[in-house]
VOPAGU-2260 file (C-alpha; in pm, 1 decimal, decimal comma):
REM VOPAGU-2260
SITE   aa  ch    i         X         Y         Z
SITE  UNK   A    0     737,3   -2092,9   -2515,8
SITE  UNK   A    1     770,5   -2041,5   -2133,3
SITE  UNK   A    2     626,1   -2198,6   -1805,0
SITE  UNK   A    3     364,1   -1992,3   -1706,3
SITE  UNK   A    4     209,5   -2231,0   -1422,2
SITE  UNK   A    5     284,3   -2585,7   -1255,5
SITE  UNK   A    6      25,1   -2722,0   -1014,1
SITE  UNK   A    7    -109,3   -3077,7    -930,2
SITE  UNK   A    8    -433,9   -3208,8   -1010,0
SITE  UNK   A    9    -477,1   -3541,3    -856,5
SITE  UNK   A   10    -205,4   -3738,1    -899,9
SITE  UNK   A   11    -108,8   -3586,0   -1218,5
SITE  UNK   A   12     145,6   -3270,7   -1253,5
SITE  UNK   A   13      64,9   -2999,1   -1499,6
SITE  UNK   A   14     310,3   -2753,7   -1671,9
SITE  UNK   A   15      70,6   -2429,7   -1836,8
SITE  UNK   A   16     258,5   -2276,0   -2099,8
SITE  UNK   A   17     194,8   -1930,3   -2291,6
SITE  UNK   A   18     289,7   -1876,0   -2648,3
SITE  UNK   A   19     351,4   -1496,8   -2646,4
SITE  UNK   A   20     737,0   -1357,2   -2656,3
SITE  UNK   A   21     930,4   -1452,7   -2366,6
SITE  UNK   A   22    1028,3   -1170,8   -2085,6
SITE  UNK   A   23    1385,2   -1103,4   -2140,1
SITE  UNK   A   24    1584,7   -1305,0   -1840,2
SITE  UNK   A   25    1767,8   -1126,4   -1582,8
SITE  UNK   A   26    2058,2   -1275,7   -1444,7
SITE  UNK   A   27    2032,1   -1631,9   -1400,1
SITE  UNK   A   28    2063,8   -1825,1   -1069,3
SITE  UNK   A   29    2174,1   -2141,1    -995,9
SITE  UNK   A   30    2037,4   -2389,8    -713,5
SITE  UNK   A   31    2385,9   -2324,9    -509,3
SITE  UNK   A   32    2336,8   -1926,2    -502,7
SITE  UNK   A   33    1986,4   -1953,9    -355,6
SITE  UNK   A   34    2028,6   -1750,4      20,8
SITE  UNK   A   35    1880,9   -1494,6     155,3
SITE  UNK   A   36    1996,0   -1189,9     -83,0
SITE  UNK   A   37    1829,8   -1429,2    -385,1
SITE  UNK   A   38    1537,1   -1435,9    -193,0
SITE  UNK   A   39    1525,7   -1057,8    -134,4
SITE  UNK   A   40    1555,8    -986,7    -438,3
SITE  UNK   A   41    1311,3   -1206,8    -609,6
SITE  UNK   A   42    1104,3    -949,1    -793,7
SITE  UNK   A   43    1469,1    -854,6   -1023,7
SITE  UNK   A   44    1417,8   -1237,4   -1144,4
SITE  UNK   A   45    1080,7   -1297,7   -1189,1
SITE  UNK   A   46    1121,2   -1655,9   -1344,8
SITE  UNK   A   47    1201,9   -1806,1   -1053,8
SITE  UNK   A   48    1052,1   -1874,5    -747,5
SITE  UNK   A   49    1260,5   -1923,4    -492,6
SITE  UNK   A   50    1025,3   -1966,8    -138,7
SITE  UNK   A   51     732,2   -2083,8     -33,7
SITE  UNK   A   52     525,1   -1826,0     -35,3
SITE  UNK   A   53     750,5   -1709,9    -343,9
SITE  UNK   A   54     943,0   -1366,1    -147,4
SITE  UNK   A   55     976,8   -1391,5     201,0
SITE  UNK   A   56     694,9   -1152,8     245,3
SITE  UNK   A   57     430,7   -1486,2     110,8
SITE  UNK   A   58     278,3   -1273,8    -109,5
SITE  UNK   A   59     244,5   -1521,1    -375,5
SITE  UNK   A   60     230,6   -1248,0    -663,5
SITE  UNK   A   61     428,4   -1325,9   -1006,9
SITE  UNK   A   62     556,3    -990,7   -1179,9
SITE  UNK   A   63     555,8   -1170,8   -1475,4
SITE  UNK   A   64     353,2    -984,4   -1769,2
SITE  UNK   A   65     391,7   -1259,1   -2037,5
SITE  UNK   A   66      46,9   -1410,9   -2011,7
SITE  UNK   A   67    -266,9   -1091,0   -2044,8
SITE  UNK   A   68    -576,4   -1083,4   -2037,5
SITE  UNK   A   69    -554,2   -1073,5   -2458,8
SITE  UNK   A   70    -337,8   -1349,9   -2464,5
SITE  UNK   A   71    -483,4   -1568,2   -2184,0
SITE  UNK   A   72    -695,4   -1783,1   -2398,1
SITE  UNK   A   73    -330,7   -1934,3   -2591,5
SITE  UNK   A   74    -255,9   -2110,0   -2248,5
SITE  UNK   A   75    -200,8   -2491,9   -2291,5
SITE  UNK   A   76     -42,1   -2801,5   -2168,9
SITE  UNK   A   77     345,5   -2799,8   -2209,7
SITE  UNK   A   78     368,4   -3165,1   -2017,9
SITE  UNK   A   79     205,9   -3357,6   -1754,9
SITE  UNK   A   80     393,5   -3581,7   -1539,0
SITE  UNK   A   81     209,7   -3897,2   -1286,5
SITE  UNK   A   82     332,6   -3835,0    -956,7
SITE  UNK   A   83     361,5   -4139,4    -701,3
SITE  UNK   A   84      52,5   -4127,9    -508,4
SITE  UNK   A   85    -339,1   -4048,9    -575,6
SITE  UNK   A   86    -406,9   -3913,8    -209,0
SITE  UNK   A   87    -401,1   -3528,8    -155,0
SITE  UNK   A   88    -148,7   -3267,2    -344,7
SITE  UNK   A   89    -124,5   -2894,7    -216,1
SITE  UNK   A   90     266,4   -2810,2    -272,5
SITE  UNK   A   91     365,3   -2522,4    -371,5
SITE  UNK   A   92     684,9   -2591,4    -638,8
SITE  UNK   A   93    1028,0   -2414,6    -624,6
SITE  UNK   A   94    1131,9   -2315,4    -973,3
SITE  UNK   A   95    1497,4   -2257,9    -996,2
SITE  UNK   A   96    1760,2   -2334,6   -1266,4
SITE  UNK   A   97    1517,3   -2484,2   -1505,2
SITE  UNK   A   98    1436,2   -2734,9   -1265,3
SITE  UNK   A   99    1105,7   -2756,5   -1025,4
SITE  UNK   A  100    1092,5   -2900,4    -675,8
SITE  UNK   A  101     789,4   -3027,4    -515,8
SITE  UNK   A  102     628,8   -3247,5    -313,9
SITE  UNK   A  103     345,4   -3505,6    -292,6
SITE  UNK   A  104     113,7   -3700,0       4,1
SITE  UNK   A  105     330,9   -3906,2     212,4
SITE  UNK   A  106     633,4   -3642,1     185,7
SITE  UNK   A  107     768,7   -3760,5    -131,8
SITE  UNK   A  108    1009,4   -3543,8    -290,9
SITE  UNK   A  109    1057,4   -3465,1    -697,6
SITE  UNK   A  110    1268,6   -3285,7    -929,4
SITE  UNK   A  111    1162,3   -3269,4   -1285,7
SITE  UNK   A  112    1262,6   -3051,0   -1588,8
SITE  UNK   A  113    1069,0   -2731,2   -1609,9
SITE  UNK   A  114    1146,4   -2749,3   -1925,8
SITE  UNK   A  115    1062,6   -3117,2   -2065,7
SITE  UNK   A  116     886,9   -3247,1   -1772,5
SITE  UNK   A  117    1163,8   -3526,2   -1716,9
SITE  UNK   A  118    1182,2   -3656,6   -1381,8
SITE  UNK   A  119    1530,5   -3594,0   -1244,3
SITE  UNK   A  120    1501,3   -3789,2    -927,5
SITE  UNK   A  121    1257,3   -3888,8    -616,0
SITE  UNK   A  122    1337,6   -3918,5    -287,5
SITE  UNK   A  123    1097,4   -4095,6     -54,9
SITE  UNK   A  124    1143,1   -4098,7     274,1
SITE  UNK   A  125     943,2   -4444,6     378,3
SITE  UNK   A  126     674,0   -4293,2     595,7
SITE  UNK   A  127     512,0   -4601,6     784,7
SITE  UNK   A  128     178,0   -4556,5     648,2
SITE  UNK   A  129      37,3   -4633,4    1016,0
SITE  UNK   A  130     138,9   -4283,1    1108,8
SITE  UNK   A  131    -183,8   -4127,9     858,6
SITE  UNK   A  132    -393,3   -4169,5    1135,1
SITE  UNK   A  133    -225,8   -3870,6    1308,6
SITE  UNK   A  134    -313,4   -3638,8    1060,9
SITE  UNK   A  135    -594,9   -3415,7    1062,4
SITE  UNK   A  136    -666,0   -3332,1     651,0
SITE  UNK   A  137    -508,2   -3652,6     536,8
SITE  UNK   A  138    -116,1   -3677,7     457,5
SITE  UNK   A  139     -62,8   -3403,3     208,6
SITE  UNK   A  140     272,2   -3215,4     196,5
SITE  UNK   A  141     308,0   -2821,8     150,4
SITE  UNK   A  142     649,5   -2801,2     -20,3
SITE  UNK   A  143    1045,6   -2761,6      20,6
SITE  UNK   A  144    1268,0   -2505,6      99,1
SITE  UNK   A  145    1630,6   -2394,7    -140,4
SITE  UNK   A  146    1906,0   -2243,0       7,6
SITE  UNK   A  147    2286,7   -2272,2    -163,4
SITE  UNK   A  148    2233,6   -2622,8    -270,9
SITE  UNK   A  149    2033,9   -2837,2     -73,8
SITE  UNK   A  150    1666,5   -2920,8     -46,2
SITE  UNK   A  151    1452,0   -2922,8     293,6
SITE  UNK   A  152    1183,7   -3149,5     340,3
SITE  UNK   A  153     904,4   -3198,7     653,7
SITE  UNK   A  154     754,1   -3537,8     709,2
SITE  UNK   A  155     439,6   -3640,0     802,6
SITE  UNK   A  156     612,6   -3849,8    1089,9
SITE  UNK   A  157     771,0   -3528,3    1227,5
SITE  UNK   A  158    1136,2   -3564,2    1074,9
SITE  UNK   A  159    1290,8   -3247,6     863,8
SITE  UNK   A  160    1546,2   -3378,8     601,6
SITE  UNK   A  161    1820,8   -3220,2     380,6
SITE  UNK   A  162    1883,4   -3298,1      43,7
SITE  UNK   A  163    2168,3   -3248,6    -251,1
SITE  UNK   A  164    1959,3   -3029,5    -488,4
SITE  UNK   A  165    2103,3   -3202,1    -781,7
SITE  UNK   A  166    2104,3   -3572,1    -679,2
SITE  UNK   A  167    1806,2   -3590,7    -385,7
SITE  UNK   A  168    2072,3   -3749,7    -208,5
SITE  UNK   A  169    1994,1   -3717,5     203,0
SITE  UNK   A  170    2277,9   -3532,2     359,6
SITE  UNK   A  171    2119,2   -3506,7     707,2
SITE  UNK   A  172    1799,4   -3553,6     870,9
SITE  UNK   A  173    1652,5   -3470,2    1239,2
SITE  UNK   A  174    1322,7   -3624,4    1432,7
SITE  UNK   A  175    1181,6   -3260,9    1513,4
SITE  UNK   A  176     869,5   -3414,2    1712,3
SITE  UNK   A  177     832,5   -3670,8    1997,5
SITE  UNK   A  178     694,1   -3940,7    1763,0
SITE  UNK   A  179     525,6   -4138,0    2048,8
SITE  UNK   A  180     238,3   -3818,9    2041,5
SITE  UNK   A  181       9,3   -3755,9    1742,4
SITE  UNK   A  182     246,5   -3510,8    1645,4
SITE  UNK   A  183     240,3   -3410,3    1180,7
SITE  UNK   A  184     425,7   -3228,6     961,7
SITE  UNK   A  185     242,8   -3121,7     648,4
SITE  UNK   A  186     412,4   -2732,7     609,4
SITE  UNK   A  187     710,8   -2632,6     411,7
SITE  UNK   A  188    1005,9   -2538,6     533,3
SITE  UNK   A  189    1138,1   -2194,2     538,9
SITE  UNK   A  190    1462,0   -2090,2     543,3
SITE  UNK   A  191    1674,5   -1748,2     694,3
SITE  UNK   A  192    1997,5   -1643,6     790,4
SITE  UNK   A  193    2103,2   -1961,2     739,0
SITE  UNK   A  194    1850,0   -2140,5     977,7
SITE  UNK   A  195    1592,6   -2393,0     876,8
SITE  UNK   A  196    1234,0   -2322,2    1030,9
SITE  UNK   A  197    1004,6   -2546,9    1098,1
SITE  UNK   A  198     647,7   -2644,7    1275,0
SITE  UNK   A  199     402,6   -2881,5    1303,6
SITE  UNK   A  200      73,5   -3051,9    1355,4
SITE  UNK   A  201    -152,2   -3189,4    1588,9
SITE  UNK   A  202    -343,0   -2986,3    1774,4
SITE  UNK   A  203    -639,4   -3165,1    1689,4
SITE  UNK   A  204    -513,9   -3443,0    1861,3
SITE  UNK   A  205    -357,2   -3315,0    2194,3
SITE  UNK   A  206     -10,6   -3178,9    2144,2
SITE  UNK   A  207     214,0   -2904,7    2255,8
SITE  UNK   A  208     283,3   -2679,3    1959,8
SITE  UNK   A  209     633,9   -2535,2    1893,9
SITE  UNK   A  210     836,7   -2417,2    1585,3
SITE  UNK   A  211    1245,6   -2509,6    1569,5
SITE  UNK   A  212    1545,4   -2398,6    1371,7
SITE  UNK   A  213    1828,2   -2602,7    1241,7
SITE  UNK   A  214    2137,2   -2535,4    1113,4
SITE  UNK   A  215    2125,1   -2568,2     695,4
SITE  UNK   A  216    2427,8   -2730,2     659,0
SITE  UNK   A  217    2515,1   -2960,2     921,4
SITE  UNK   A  218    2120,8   -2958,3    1074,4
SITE  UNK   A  219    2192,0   -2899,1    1452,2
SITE  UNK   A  220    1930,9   -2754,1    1618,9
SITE  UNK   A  221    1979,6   -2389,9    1699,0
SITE  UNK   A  222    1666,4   -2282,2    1863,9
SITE  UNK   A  223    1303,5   -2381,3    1977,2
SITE  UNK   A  224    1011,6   -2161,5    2060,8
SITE  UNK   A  225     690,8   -2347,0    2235,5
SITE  UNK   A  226     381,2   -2226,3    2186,4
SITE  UNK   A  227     193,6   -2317,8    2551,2
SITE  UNK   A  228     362,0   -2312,3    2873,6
SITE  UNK   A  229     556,3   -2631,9    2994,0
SITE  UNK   A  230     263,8   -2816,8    3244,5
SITE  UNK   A  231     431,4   -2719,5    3541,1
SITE  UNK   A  232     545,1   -2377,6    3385,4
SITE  UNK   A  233     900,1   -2487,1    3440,5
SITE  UNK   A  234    1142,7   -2345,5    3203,9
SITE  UNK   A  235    1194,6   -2585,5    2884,5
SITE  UNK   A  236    1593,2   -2453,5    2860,0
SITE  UNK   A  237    1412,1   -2272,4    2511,8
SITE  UNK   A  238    1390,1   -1962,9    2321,3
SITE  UNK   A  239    1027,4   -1897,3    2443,3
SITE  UNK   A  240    1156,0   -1972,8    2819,3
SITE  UNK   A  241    1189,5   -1580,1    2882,6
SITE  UNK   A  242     792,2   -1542,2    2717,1
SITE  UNK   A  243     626,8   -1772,3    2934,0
SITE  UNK   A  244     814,9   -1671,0    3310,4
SITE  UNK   A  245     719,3   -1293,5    3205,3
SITE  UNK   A  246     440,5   -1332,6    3043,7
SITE  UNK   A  247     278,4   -1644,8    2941,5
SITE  UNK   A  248     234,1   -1844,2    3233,0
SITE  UNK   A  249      26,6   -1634,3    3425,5
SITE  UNK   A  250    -238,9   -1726,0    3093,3
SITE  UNK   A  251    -262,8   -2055,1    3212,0
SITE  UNK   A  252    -460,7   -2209,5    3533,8
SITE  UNK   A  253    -280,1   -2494,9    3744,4
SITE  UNK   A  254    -536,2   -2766,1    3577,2
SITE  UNK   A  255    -778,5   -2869,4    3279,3
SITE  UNK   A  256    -708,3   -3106,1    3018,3
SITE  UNK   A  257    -376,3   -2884,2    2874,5
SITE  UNK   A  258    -147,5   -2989,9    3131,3
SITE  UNK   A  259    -206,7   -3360,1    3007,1
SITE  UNK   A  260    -218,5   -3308,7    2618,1
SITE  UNK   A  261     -32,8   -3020,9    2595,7
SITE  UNK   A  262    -235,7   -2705,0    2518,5
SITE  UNK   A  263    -247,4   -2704,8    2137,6
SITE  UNK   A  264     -73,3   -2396,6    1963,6
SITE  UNK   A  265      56,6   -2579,2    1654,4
SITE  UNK   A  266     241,2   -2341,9    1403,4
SITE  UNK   A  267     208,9   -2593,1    1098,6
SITE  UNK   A  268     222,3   -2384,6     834,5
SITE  UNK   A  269     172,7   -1997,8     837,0
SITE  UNK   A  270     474,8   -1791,3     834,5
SITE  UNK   A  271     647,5   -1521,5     714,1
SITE  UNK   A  272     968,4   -1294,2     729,5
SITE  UNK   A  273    1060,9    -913,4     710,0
SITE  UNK   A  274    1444,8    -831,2     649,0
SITE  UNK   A  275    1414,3    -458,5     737,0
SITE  UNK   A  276    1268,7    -533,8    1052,5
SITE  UNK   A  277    1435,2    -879,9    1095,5
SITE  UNK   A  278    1145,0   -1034,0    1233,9
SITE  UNK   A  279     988,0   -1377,0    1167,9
SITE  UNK   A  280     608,4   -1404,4    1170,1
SITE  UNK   A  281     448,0   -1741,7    1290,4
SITE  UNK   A  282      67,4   -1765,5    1286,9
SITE  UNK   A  283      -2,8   -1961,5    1581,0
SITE  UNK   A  284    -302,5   -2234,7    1560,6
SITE  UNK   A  285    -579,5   -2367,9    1799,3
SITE  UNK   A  286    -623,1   -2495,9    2131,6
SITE  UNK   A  287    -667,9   -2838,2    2211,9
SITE  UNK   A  288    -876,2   -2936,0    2329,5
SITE  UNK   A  289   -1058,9   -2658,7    2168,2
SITE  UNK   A  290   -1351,4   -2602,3    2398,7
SITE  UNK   A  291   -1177,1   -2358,1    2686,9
SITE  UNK   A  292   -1393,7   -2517,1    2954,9
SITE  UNK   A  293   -1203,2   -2843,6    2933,8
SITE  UNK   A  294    -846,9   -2699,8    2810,8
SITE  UNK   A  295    -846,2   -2436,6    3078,8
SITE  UNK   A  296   -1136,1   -2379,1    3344,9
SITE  UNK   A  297   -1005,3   -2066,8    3453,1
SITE  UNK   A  298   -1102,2   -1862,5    3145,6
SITE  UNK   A  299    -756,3   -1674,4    3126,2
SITE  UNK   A  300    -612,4   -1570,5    2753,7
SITE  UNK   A  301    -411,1   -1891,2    2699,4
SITE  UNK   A  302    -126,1   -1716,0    2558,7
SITE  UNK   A  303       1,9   -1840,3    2230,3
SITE  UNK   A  304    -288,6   -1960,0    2112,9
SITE  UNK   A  305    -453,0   -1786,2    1738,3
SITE  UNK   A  306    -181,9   -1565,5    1763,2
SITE  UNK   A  307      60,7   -1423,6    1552,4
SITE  UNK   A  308     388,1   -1400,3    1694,5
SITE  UNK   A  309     686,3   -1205,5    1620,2
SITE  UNK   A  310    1049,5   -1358,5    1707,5
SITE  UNK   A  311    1419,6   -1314,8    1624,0
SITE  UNK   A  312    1518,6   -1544,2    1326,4
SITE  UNK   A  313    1907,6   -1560,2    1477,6
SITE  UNK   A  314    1844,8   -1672,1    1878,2
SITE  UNK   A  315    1426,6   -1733,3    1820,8
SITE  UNK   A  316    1383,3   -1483,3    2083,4
C-alpha cells in the first residue's frame, strides 16, 4: 500500500491510500539533499514532492500512474491525524523521506509519518491571537519550504522562521514586515539558489507590498523588491530601486490615499521559477485602496499592481 493523497479536512488530516502494486522507487532522497537539482528533477522521483507548487514550474501534476481510473474506486483511509486548531486549513504538504510537512491556521508547523501517521513533532510559533484581525480570509497557512535540511515557515504576524527538518527545532527567524501595519503572511515559502522567498499580505488593509530573500542558512536578508513606489519616490536602497527611478514612478501621481497607506501590491502567494531562463515569477496583487479614484486621482497605470513580474532570483533585480 502507498500514499496516494494527504489533505486536511477541518481540523482533521487525511492520508488516501491505493491498494494496486507500488511504482518501483527511484533513487531515494533524504530531507538534507533537498536543493535546487532535487527540485529540478522532481518528475525522476515521483513519490516525493518536494515544493510548493510540487516542481518549480507550480504545476501541481503527480506522474504517478498507481491509482486509474479502474482502480480508483479501492482508494481508502490509510490514517487520519487531529491537527491543533479547527479554523481554516489550505497547506499544501511536502512529502520527503517518508515524512510529510505541513502546516495549519495560526502557522503551526507538523511532521508526521507518511507512513503511520505518527506525529513526529510541532512547532508553534505563539502567534498573539490579536494579530487575526489583520487578516483578510482568516489565519490559514499555505505551507513550508525544504531545502538541505531545514524547514521554512511564514507567520501570520509577518516573521519567516527556519527549522531542523528532523527535530522542528528553530535555528533562525526574521520579522519580514513592519508589524505596527496590518501587514499577513499566509503563503509558503519558496526556495532558490539558496535564497528563501517570501511575500505577504495586506493589501486589503493599506500596505506597501514587497517580496524579500534570505539567506537559507544563516537567514540574512539578501534582497527586497517593493511593489509601489516609496511615497516620495525616493530610492528604498532595494532591488526594485532601479524599476521605479526608470520606470515606475512616473505611474504614480504626487497624491491620493497611496502615499499614506502604501499603494497595495501584495505578492502573498503566487509564484513561480524557470531554471533555463533563471527567472522568478511573482504575481503581483491589488491596489489599496482598490477604487483608483481614491488610491491615485491621476488615472496613470500604477505600476506593480495585477502584474506579473519577472526578477533575478540571485540580486532580485
Amino acid at each position: 500500500m502507498k500514499i496516494g493523497m494527504a489533505f486536511a479536512v477541518g481540523a482533521v488530516l487525511i492520508a488516501i491510500a491505493s491498494c494496486g502494486e507500488a511504482n518501483k522507487p527511484l533513487a531515494p532522497i533524504t530531507a538534507a539533499e533537498v536543493n535546487g537539482e532535487a527540485i529540478i528533477a522532481a518528475d525522476q522521483r515521483p513519490g516525493v514532492w518536494l515544493s510548493h507548487g510540487r516542481t518549480y514550474s507550480e504545476q501541481r501534476y503527480s506522474p504517478l500512474k498507481q491509482i486509474t481510473g479502474d482502480n480508483v474506486t479501492s482508494l481508502g483511509i490509510a490514517w487520519s491525524g487531529d491537527l491543533d486548531t479547527n479554523r481554516g486549513m489550505e497547506a499544501t504538504p511536502i512529502v520527503v523521506d517518508g515524512v510529510m510537512y505541513l502546516t495549519s491556521a495560526w502557522s503551526l508547523a507538523y511532521a508526521y509519518n507518511a507512513k503511520t501517521g505518527e506525529r513526529l513533532w510541532t512547532f508553534d510559533p505563539k502567534i498573539d491571537r490579536s494579530r487575526g484581525v489583520a487578516a483578510c480570509c482568516d489565519v490559514v497557512n499555505r505551507g513550508v519550504a525544504i531545502w538541505e535540511g531545514m524547514i521554512y515557515l511564514g507567520t501570520i504576524d509577518g516573521r519567516l522562521i527556519g527549522l531542523d527538518a528532523k527535530t522542528g527545532e528553530k535555528k533562525w527567524e526574521q520579522v519580514t514586515v513592519d508589524q505596527s501595519r496590518p501587514y499577513t503572511i499566509t503563503g509558503a515559502p519558496r526556495v532558490v539558489k539558496g535564497k528563501v522567498i517570501i511575500g505577504n499580505g495586506g493589501a486589503e488593509l493599506g500596505v506597501r507590498g514587497y517580496i524579500s530573500a534570505y539567506d537559507a542558512k544563516s537567514g540574512e536578508m539578501a534582497w527586497r523588491f517593493y511593489m509601489t513606489p516609496n511615497a516620495n519616490k525616493q530610492p528604498d536602497n532595494a532591488a526594485s530601486d532601479k524599476f521605479f527611478a526608470e520606470v515606475g514612478n512616473a505611474s504614480w501621481g504626487d497624491n491620493g490615499e497611496w502615499t499614506e497607506t502604501g499603494g497595495g501590491g501584495t505578492s502573498w502567494d503566487g509564484m513561480a521559477y524557470d531554471p533555463e531562463l533563471d527567472l522568478f515569477y511573482v504575481g503581483v496583487g491589488n491596489g489599496s485602496p482598490w477604487n483608483q479614484r481614491l488610491r491615485d486621482p491621476s488615472g496613470n497605470d500604477n505600476l506593480l499592481l495585477s502584474s506579473i513580474l519577472a526578477i533575478k532570483p540571485d540580486t532580485g533585480e
